[in-house]
N, C-alpha and C positions, 0 to 999 in steps of 0.2 A: 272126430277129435277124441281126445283123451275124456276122462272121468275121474273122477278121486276113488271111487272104486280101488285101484290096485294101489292107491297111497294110502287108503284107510285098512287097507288088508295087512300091507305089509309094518306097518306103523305099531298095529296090534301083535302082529306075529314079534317083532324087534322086542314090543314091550313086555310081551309074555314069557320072553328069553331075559332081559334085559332089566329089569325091573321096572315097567310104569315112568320112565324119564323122558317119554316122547310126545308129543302133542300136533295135532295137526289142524291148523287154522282153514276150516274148509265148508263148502257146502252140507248142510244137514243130512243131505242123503249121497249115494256111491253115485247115483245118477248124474250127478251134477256137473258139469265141465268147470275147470278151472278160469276157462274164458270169460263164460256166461255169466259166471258167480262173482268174478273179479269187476267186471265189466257196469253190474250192477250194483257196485259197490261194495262189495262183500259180505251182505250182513245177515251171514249165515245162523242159523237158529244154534250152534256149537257152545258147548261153553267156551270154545277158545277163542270163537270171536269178543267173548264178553269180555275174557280176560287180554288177550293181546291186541284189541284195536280191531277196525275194518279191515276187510282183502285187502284193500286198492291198498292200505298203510303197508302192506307185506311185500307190495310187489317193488322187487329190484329193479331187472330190467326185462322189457317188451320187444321181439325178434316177432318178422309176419311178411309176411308178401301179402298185398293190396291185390283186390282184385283187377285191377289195371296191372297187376305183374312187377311192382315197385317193390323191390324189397327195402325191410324199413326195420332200423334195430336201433333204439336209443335207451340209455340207463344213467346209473351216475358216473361221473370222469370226475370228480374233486371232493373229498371231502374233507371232514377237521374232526379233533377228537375232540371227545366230550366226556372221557370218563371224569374229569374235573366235577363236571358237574353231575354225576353219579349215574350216567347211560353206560351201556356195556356195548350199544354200537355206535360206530364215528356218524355226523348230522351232515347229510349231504349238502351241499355246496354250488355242483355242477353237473347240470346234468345234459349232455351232447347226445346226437347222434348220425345217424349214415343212411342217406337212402340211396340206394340203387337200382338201377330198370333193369340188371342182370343177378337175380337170384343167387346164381353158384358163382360169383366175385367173393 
């Protein structure tokens, strides 16, 4: 599997160009997998976890084939806005999804 490795690389690279506007809510170290660290809650030793919430609070949507060979992909389908109430993202709603015993469907 993946690592934060080349998200932590390139994140710094973007920022070094870019001025310091990027943050990456991630495991402490590049070794990390996104899985693992997600899985476990997120609560990575980062200052970004301090300041933006747990992993798990980050994660959109979850795409996987089961080891039984099920593919499984569910996220949010509904949501409402809330900048009324002063979030800059919509509060999800509904959240669906699809499994299939055929991977490439």
């Amino acid at each position: 599997g993946e690592n934060f490795d080349k998200v932590y690389r390139a994140v710094i690279a973007a920022n070094e160009e870019e001025g310091y506007k990027y943050h990456v809510v991630g495991g402490y170290a590049g070794t990390v997998s996104p899985m693992g660290w997600s899985w476990q809650g997120g609560l990575g030793g980062s200052t970004g976890g301090r300041l933006y919430g747990f992993g798990v609070d980050q994660v959109v949507q979850l795409e996987m084939v089961l080891p039984n060979g099920v593919h499984v992909k569910f996220g949010p389908t509904e949501w409402e806005d809330t900048s009324a109430e002063g979030f800059i993202v919509p509060r999800t709603k509904v959240v669906s999804g699809v499994c299939r015993s055929n991977p490439d469907e």
